[in-house]
N, C-alpha and C positions, 0 to 999 in steps of 0.2 A: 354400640361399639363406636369409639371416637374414631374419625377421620383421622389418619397422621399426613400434614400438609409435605408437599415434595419439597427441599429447602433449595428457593432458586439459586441460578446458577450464578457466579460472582463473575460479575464483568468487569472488563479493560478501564481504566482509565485514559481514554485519547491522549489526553495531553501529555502525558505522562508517557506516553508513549513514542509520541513524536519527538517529547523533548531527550530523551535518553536514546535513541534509535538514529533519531535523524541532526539536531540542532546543537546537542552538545559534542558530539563525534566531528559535524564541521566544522563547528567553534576552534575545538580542538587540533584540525588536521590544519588547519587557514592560520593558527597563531600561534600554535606550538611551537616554531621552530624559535620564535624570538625568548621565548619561555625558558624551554626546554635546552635545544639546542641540536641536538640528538636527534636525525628524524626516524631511526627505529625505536626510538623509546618513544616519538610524538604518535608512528602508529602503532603502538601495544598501547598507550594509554586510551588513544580512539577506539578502539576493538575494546577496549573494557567496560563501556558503557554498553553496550547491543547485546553484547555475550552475557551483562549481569543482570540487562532487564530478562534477558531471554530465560535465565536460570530463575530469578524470580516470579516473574510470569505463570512458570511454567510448575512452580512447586506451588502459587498458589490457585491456578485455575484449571493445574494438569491439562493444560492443550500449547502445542507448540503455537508459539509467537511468530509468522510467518513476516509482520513488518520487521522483528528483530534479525532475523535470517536476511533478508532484504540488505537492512542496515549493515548487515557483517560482511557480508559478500559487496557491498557498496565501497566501504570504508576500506576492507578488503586489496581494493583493486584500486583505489584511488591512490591510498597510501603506495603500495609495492610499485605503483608507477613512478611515484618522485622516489622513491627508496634508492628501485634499482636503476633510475634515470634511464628509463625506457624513453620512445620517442614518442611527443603528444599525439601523435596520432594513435599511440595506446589506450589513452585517455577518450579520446573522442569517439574511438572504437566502443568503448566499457559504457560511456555515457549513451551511446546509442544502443547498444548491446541489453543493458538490464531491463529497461521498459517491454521493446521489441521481442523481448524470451518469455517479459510475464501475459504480455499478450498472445503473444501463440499457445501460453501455458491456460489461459484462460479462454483460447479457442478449443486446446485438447481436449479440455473437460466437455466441452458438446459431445467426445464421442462416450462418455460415461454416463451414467442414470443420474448422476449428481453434478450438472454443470457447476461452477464456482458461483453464480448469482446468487444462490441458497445460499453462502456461507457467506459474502459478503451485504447482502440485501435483506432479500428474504430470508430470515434467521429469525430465532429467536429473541435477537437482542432488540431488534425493531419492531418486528411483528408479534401476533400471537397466533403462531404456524400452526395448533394445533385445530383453534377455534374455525382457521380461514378453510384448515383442512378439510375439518366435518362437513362446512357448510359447502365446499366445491363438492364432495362426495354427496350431500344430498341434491344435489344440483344435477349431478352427472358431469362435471367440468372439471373433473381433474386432470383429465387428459389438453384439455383447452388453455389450461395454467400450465401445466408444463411444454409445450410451442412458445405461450408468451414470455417464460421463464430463461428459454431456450435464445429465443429473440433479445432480450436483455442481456444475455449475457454474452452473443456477439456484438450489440453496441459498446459492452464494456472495452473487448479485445480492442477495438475500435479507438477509442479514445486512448490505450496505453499505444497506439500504432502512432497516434498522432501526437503523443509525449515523446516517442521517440525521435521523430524526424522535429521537434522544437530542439529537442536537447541536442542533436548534431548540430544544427544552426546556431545552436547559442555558443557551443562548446568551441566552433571553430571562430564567431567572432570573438568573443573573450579568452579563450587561451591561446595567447601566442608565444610563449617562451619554454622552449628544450628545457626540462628536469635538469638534463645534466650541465645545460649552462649558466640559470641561475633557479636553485630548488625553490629560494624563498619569495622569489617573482612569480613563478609557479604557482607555489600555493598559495600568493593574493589572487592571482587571474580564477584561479580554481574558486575561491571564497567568495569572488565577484559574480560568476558565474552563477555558483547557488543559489545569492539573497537574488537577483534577478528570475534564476528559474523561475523561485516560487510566485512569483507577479505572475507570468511569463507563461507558464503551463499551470498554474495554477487556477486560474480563469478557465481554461476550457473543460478543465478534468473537474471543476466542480459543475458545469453546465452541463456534462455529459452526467454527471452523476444525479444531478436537479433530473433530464429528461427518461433515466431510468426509474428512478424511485418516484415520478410521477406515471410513468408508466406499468409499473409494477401497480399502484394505490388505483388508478384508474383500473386495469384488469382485477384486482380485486372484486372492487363494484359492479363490475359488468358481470364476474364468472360467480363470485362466490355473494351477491348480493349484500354486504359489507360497506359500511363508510369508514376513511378513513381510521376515525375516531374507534369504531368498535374491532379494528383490523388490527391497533398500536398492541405492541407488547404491555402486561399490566402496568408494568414499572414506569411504562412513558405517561400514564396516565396522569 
């Protein structure tokens, strides 16, 4: 009787992801206005790219795109602040706000059976979670992976703790002009602010994410007697 192989699972494109979620949404909210003119049409046009990766995404890999959610609720709050010419401390509010929520949200999951590190790290997409599984089970170390699992994914909470307190500091030097007194100064300080973020907090949130997933690949090797190499997902082969 022939084998019928499992047809793997169809993963993300990154780039594709960031650029529809994250890059073209700012492009869009930072120069719309000189475009466009209109700034509820400049945010309906920004929310069209998050919402149509998300709906695409989502028909072809059936799981919700949580960076696209991110993106919407981001773009969201950005936009409705020069909209409704709220005051920038709206703004700086929101910029500290969304990191600081995903990291308590990636604290809660410690009290669940499935912290977020599994679905961010340790996943199928990286690993090969079934292989690493057996072999922690013949070991007796399942319970020893799950602690270090556990530990990883409060360094993660960690590093979105210290994205948030960048992003207050960046948000109060770089934006200094009332929505309601000039929107389109606004939204250069706002565009200024971003291509800096990514310098800015982008350094540490990938050292934070270098010192987990070297931490993850080292506990591997310790619990489930595994090198890197034989730990990878096939695909990364």
């Amino acid at each position: 009787m022939e084998s019928v192989k499992k047809a793997s699972p169809k993963r993300e494109n990154g780039w594709y992801s960031l650029l529809f979620n994250i890059f073209i949404p700012v492009i869009v909210l930072t120069q719309g206005d000189r475009v466009i003119g209109q700034a509820a049409l400049v945010l309906v046009l920004a929310l069209f790219f998050p919402v149509s990766y998300f709906i695409y995404d989502y028909r072809r890999r059936k799981k919700r795109n949580f960076i696209s959610i991110i993106g919407f609720v981001s773009v969201l709050l950005t936009g409705g602040v020069g909209l409704l010419e709220l005051p920038r401390s709206w703004f700086i509010v929101k910029e500290t706000a969304i990191p600081a929520l995903i990291g308590l949200a990636v604290l809660a999951s410690l009290l669940t059976r499935y912290p977020l590190i599994r679905a961010l790290v340790f996943s199928p997409e990286l690993f090969n979670v079934e292989k690493v599984q057996a072999a922690l089970r013949k070991r007796g170390n399942e319970a020893a992976m799950d602690r270090l699992l556990r530990r990883a994914t409060a360094i993660l909470s960690v590093s979105f703790f210290i994205s948030a307190a960048l992003n207050f500091f960046l948000a109060q030097y770089f934006v200094k002009t009332e929505p309601s007194v000039d929107p389109a100064q606004f939204n250069a300080e706002v565009g200024a602010m971003t291509g800096w973020s990514y310098v800015i907090i982008a350094v540490p949130s990938m050292l934070f994410m270098f010192l987990i997933l070297s931490l993850v690949a080292k506990g591997i090797h310790r619990l489930a007697g595994l090198t890197l190499e034989e730990a990878l997902a096939d695909h990364l082969h």
